[in-house]
N, C-alpha and C positions, 0 to 999 in steps of 0.2 A: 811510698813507692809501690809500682805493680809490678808484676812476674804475669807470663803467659801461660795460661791451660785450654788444652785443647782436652774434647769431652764427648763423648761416645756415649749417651743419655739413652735412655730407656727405650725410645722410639727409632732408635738407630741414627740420631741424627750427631753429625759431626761439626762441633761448636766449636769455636776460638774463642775465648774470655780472657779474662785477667782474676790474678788472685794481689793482695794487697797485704803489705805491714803492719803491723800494729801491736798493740798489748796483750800479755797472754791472759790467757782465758782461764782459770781455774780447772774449769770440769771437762775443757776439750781435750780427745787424745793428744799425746806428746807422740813425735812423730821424731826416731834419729837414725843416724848411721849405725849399723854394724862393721864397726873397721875390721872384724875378728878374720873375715876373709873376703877377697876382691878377686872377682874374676877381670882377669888382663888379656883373654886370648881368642874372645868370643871374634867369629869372623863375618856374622849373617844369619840374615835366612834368605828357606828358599822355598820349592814346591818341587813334587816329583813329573818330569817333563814326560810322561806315559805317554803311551801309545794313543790311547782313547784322545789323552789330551792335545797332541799333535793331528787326531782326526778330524777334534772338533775346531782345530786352528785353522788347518786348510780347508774347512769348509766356509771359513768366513770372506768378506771381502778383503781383497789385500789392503788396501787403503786403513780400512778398522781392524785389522786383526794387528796391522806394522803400529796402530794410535794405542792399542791394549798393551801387548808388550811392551810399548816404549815407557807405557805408565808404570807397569810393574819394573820394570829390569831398573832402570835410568835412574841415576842419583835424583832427576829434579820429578822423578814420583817415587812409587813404594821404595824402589834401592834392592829389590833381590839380587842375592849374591851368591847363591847356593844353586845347584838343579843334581836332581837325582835320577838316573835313567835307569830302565832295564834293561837286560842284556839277557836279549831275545824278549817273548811277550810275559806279562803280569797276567792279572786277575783283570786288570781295566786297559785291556789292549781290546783293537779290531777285530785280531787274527789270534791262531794259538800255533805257536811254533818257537822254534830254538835256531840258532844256527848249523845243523846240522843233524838232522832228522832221518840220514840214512843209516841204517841201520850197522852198528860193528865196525864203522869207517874209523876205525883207532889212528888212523892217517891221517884223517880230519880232511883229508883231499876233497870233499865238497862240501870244505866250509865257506859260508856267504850271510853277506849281511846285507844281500841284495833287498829282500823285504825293506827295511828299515829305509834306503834309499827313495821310496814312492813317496809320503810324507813324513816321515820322520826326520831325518834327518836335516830335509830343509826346513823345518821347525824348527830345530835347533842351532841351525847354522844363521837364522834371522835375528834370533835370541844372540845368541854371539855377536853378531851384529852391533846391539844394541848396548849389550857388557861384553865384552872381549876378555874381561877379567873373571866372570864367570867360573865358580868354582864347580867342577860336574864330577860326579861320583856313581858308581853305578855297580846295580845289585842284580843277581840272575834270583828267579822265581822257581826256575828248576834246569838242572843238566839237560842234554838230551836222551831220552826216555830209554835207549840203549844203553846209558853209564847206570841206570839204577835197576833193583829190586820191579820186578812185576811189569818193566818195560813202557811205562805210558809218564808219560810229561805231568800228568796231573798224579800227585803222590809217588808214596814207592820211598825207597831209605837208597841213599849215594852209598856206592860201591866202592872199596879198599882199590882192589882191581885198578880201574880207572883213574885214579888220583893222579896219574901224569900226564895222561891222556887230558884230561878236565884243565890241567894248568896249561899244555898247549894250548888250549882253547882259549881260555884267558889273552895270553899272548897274544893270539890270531885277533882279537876283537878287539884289546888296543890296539896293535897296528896298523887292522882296519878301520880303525876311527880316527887314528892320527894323520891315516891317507887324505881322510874329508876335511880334516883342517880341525878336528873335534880332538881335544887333550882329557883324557880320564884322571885327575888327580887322585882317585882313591876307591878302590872298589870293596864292598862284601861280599862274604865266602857264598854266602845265601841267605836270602828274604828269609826270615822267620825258619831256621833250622829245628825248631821242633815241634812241627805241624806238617802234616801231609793233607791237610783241609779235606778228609775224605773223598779224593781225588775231583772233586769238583772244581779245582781252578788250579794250574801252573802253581807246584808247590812241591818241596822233598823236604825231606826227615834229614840228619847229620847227628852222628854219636859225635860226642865231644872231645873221641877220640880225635876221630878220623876229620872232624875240623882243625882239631891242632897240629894233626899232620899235612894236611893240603896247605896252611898255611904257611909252613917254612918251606915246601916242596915249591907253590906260586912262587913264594920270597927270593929262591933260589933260580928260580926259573925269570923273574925279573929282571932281576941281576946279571943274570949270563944273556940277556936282550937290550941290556941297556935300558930298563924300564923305569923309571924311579914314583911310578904309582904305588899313594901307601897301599897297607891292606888295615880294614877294619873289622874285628872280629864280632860273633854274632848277630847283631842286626835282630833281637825280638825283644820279650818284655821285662820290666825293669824288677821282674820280681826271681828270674831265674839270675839273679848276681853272682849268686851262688856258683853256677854253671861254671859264669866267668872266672871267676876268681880262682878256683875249680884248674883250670886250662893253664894260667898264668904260671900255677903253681905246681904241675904235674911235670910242666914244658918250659921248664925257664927259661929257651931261649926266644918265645914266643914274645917277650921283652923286646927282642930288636926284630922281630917278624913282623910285629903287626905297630902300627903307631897309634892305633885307636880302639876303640869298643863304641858299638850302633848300641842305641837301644829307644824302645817302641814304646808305646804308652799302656798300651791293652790290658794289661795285668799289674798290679803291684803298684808300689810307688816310686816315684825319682827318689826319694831318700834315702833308698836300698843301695842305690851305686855310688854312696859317697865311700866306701868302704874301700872302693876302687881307688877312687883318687888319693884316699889316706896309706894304701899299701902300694903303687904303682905309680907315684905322683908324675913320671912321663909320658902314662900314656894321654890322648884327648880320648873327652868322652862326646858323643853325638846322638842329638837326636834326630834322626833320620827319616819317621813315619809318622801319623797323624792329623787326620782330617777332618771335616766337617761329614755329620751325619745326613743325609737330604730330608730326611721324611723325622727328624729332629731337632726343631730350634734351630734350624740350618743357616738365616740371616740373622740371630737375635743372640750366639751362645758367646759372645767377646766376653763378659765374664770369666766365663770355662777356660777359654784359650788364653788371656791376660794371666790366669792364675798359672795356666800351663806354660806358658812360656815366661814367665819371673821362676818359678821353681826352676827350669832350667838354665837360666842366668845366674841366680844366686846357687846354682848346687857345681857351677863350673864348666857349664858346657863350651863346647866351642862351638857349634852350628844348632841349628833351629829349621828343619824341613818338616816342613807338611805332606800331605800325600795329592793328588792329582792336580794340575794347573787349572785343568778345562775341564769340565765334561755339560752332559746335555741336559733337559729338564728331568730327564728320568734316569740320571744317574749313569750313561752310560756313554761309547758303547761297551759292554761290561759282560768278561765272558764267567767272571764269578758268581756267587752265591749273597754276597754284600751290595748293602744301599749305602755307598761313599755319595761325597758330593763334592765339586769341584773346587778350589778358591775364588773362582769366578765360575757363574753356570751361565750356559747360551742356549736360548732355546732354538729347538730347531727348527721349532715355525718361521718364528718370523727376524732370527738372528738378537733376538734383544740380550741382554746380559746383565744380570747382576749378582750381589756380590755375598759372600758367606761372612758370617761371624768372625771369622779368621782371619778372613783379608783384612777386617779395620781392627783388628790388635795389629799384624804385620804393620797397616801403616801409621800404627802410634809410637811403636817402638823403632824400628828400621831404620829413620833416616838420624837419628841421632846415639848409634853405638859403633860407632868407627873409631878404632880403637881407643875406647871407653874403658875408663875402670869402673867396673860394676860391683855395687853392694849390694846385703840383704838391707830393710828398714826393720826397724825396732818399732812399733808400738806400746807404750805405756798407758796402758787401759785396766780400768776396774772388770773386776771380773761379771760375767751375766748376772743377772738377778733370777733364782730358779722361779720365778713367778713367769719366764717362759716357758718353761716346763709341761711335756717332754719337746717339744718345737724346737725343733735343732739352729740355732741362730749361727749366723756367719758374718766375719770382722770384715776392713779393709784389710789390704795386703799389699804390698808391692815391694819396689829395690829403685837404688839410684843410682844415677851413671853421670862420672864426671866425664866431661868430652875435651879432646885436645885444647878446642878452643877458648876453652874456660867458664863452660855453660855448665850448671847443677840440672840436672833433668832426674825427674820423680815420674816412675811409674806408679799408678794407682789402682786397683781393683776393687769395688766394693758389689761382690755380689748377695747383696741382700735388701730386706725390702723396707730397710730402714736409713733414714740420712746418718752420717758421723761424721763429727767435727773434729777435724785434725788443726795440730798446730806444729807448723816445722820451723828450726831454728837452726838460721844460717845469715851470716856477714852481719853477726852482732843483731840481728831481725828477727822477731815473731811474725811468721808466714801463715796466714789462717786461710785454710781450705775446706770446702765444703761438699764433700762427696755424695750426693745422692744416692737413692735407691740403684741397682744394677747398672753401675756407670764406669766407665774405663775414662780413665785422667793420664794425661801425661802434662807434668808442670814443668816449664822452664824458666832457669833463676839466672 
């Protein structure tokens, strides 16, 4: 009997094969479940729907920018289910501005979201279009520059003061988005709370105090609007856990304030936040940011991101966001100090477009975890022989995901520059697979 593998090979090329049954093999890896725990709650991925990336949408022809979309968003391509906005500009916007940029307006009486209306918003009202079920969440980069320390949008530490004033705000920009038919399911307090990126790009500081106070104070403020957007707390890297757990525990009633914790990739590792789910098992955890580097392995790193996104499968995540949709051959328009790259890049000569490392994980895993119970896999492998030595070798890896409909699907990873022979054992069958050098597998059984 054959099972299907699709395979993301060395040269980027995207294969359909067959793998086949047979007898087991003495010296091949043993390939199994780990039942010991199953993630049940994963809902997607997505990309963050930025500014930039909305600029370089409307510069394309409507015909091909409605066939790109329809391929990401749409169950019968990638299937994204996630989008992440800003509220006001990032690092990788056009423009740099906030909703309300007049100075000491505690009234918020000229607050507008008029900006966002030029191309933004019908960027994402096309998106919508396309998935209407669309999960959108949305993170500000910085207050406006009169709620903080030293006054300007780019750094500076959020102000005690201001913290009710800043949740009006919030308020204002949900309801202004639910005017355009746009629904916020869940916002963060702030991009990267402990970073002011030495004022070079839309960024503020937040003591972990004064996040855990804005958060019940928003919570409260939701509530009395009728808002029922969660709030997710932090939003940076997975090695300040600490932080979190920190907050959970100082503020216990941040338990029913926030329904979630962000966390970023840039530091530390995912295994820090499993501490979370073992002391807090209600809240979701999310990853919310990471992209492709441009001027690094930027079409070739599906390795990197395959390993990156099973870690986050098997350690419980619920969502899977990347960072910008679009942007151009030079990475922008980009009013930061970082080289991102987009999950599709277009250039802006002559419209062409292709595709990052990241996009072909999303589309090996994506269209087959609707509500999937997900494992880690066990490999059963002899240990290196130090006659590699010191040359740092690296295994396969991956997780499997059973799907409603009764399909076994095996993600694979093997980045390294040696073939391994795996054997999996499933409906009474020895499954022998053959992972090449730097190859991303998805088996279906």
């Amino acid at each position: 009997m054959k099972a299907d593998i699709f395979t993301t090979n060395k040269y980027g090329e995207y294969i359909k094969g067959s793998i086949f049954d047979g007898e087991k093999l003495a010296a091949s890896t043993v390939v199994t479940e780990d039942t010991s725990f199953v993630n049940n709650s994963f809902r997607g991925f997505g990309v963050a729907i930025t500014g930039s990336s909305c600029y370089n949408l409307s510069k394309m022809d409507a015909e091909k920018r409605h066939e790109i979309l329809t391929h990401l968003y749409s169950p019968s391509g990638i299937g994204l289910k996630v989008g992440r906005l800003s509220v006001g500009s990032s690092d990788y916007s056009a423009e740099v501005y906030t909703y309300d940029d007049v100075p000491n307006d505690v009234s918020l009486s000229h607050f507008s979201i008029e900006r966002d209306k030029d191309y933004i918003i019908p960027i994402i009202k096309e998106i919508l279009s396309i998935n209407p079920d669309l999960m959108l969440f949305a993170s500000p980069w910085s207050p406006p520059g009169w709620m903080k320390t030293g006054g300007s949008i780019g750094g500076g530490y959020m102000r005690d003061k201001y913290l009710d004033v800043y949740a009006d705000y919030f308020v204002k920009y949900i309801k202004a988005y639910e005017e355009e038919g746009i629904k916020i399911s869940a916002v963060t307090i702030q991009n990267e709370p402990e970073t002011h990126q030495n004022g070079q790009m839309p960024a503020c500081r937040w003591h972990p105090d004064t996040e855990s106070k804005f958060a019940s104070i928003l919570r409260k403020r939701f509530d009395e609007n009728n808002i029922n957007t969660k709030i997710w707390l932090y939003d940076h890297n997975f090695i300040r856990t600490d932080r979190v757990k920190w907050c959970f525990e100082e503020y216990p009633d941040l338990r029913k304030d926030c329904a979630g914790v962000a966390f970023h990739y840039y530091h530390g590792d995912i295994s820090q936040t499993t501490v979370l789910r073992e002391c807090f098992p209600e809240l979701e955890l999310h990853f919310t940011e990471g992209g492709p580097r441009l001027y690094d392995n930027y079409a070739t790193d599906w390795c990197k991101w395959g390993l990156m996104v099973t870690k986050a499968l098997v350690h419980g995540y619920a969502s899977f966001t990347g960072w910008n949709l679009m942007l151009d051959e030079m990475g922008g328009p980009n009013v930061g100090p970082y080289f991102c790259g987009g999950l599709v890049t277009r250039n802006s000569q002559d419209n062409a477009l292709s595709y990052s490392g990241q996009y072909k994980v999303f589309k090996h895993f994506s269209p087959f975890l609707d509500n999937a119970a997900i494992s880690p896999l066990k490999f059963n492998r002899h240990e290196l022989s130090l006659f590699a030595h010191p040359k740092q070798e690296r295994y396969t890896e991956g997780c499997v995901a059973h799907t409603p409909d009764g399909k076994t699907v095996l993600f694979l990873i093997n980045p390294s520059d040696k073939k391994e022979q795996l054997q999996y054992y499933h409906n009474n069958k020895w499954w022998y697979i053959e992972m090449m050098p730097d190859t991303l597998a998805t088996v279906i059984i």
